[in-house]
C-alpha positions, 0 to 999 in steps of 0.5 A: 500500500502507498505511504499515504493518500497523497501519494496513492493520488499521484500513483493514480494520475501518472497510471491514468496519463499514461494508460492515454496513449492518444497524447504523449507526455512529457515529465512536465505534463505528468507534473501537471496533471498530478499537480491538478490531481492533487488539488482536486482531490486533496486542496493541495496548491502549492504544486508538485516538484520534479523530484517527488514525481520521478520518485513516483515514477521509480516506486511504480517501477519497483517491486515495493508495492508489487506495480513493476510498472512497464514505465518507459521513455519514448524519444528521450522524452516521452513517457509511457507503458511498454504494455498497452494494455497494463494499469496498476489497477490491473495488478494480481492480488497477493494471497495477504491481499486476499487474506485482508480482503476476506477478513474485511469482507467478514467484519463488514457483513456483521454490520447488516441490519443497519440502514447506515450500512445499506449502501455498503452492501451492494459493495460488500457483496461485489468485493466478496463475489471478487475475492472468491473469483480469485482465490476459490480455495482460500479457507475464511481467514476470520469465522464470526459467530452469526445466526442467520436464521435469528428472529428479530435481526430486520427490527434492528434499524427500526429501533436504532433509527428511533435511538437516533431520532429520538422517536417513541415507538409502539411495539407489539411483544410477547415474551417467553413467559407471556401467554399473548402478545402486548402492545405498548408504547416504548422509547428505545435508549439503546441496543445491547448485544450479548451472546450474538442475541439483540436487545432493545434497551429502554422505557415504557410510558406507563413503567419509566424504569429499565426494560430489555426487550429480545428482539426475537420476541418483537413481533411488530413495530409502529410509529407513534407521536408519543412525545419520546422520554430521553435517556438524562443520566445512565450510561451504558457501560456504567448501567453493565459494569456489574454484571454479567449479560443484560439483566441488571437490577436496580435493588440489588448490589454486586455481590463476590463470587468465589469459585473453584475452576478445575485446572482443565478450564483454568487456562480459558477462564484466566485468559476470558475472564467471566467479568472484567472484576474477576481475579485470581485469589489461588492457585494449585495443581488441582485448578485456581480460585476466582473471585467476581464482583457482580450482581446475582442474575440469571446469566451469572446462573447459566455462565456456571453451569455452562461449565458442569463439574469444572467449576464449583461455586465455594461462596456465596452459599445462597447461589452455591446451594442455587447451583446444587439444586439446579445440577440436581434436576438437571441429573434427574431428568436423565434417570 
């Protein structure tokens, strides 16, 4: 890749003056054009010097950024490509281009969903069509996690257009627990996700305390004319700074954690925490003790038993016996 932008102008310039081959050109008329390029593009008025061109027609010839340029001098004074037919735009891509290209392809797709990104998808779509026509067996350099078939992914610019917009929605939403579907009037703070699952973050009218509302559960959206109440005092990174996943109470301080972690699942747990509080108070050769700061939530809950008999919970003994118990069916229902 060029230095910097305004260099990869003047590369721009010199390939397109040159790829003209119904005039000549000499170095002065290189000077030029590259100088009209550079003001165009970039506000530069000072002009351009004779040196910094040759030096550009030089790296164009190089090997450093892999042009090998066919630049030669015709009558002494003229400058054009040897091949007719070649332009810098044309080189072959490298396998590290590729590599790169794929990778940006995978993180731009993760966007989608969003109306700001819309625009970009026609060009996704083209650059990842361009790079599988390249390098047909090039394996994924980066696999995100993504759930294609998740509910709820197309409500996503409607809510954060209401974020930003700072517009009061009326949703249709029935939870899992909920025998029908609600409507009610809502006013989306913001979006949090967690798991590779989205939620709305927010208030309804009639409650004014803190809602998460799955997406997967949203059944419909409306506009409204509800005067939308703003979000004055929480940010959200304080709101989440005690615990783990999206359900936070109001009523209930952080509590410490302590737990045993098997030294099968130490390793994982050392270099991913659980929670940014978490320390290590132990360590042996049958595993490490940890301790977390956080509040007691249903995510706290299903984190540990995600990790079965490799993790065992010596305090608090109110969310120990919890673990138990909740072990204790979990066995019953294979007897």
């Amino acid at each position: 890749m060029p230095a910097n932008r305004n260099a990869l102008v003047r590369y721009k310039t010199i390939d397109a003056c040159l790829r003209n081959r119904q005039r000549n050109w000499t170095l002065d008329d290189l000077i030029e054009k590259v100088s009209e390029a550079l003001y165009e593009y970039e506000g530069i008025d000072k002009g351009i010097s004779r040196r910094t061109v040759q030096a550009d027609i030089q790296m164009m010839r190089s090997d450093k950024l892999g042009y090998f340029a066919p630049i030669v001098i015709r009558e002494k004074k003229y400058y054009t490509y040897e091949d007719p037919h070649y332009s810098i735009t044309n080189i072959p891509l490298s396998d590290g281009d590729l590599a790169r290209m794929n990778e940006a392809v995978e993180i731009l797709k993760q966007f989608k969903g969003f109306s700001h990104f819309t625009a970009l998808n026609e060009v996704v779509q083209k650059l990842e069509d361009h790079v599988f026509s390249t390098a047909r067996k090039m394996a994924p350099v980066i696999d995100f996690e993504k759930n294609e078939n998740l509910k709820g992914l197309h409500f996503l610019d409607d809510l954060y257009q209401a974020v930003v917009q700072k517009k009061a929605v009326q949703l249709t939403y029935q939870s899992f627990s909920a025998r029908a579907p609600q409507t009610f009037v809502f006013h989306v703070w913001w979006l949090k996700e967690f798991k590779n699952r989205w939620f709305a973050v927010g208030v309804r009218t009639e409650q004014r305390y803190i809602t998460n509302l799955a997406l997967d559960r949203i059944i419909d959206i409306t506009p409204t004319y509800e005067e939308y109440l703003s979000n004055q005092l929480i940010d959200p990174e304080q709101y989440y700074r005690d615990v783990i996943g999206v359900t936070v109470s109001g009523n209930l301080r952080p509590i410490k954690v302590k737990l045993f972690v098997a030294q099968l699942h130490a390793p994982y747990v050392e270099t991913k925490p659980l929670h940014h509080s978490q320390q290590v108070l132990e360590r042996n050769a049958e595993g490490v003790v940890i301790q977390l700061k956080v509040q007691h939530n249903y995510e706290l809950e299903k984190e540990i038993l995600g990790f079965g008999e490799g993790l065992i919970v010596l305090e608090p003994e109110k969310l120990r016996q919890i673990i138990k118990r909740r072990l204790k069916e979990a066995l019953a229902v294979y007897e």
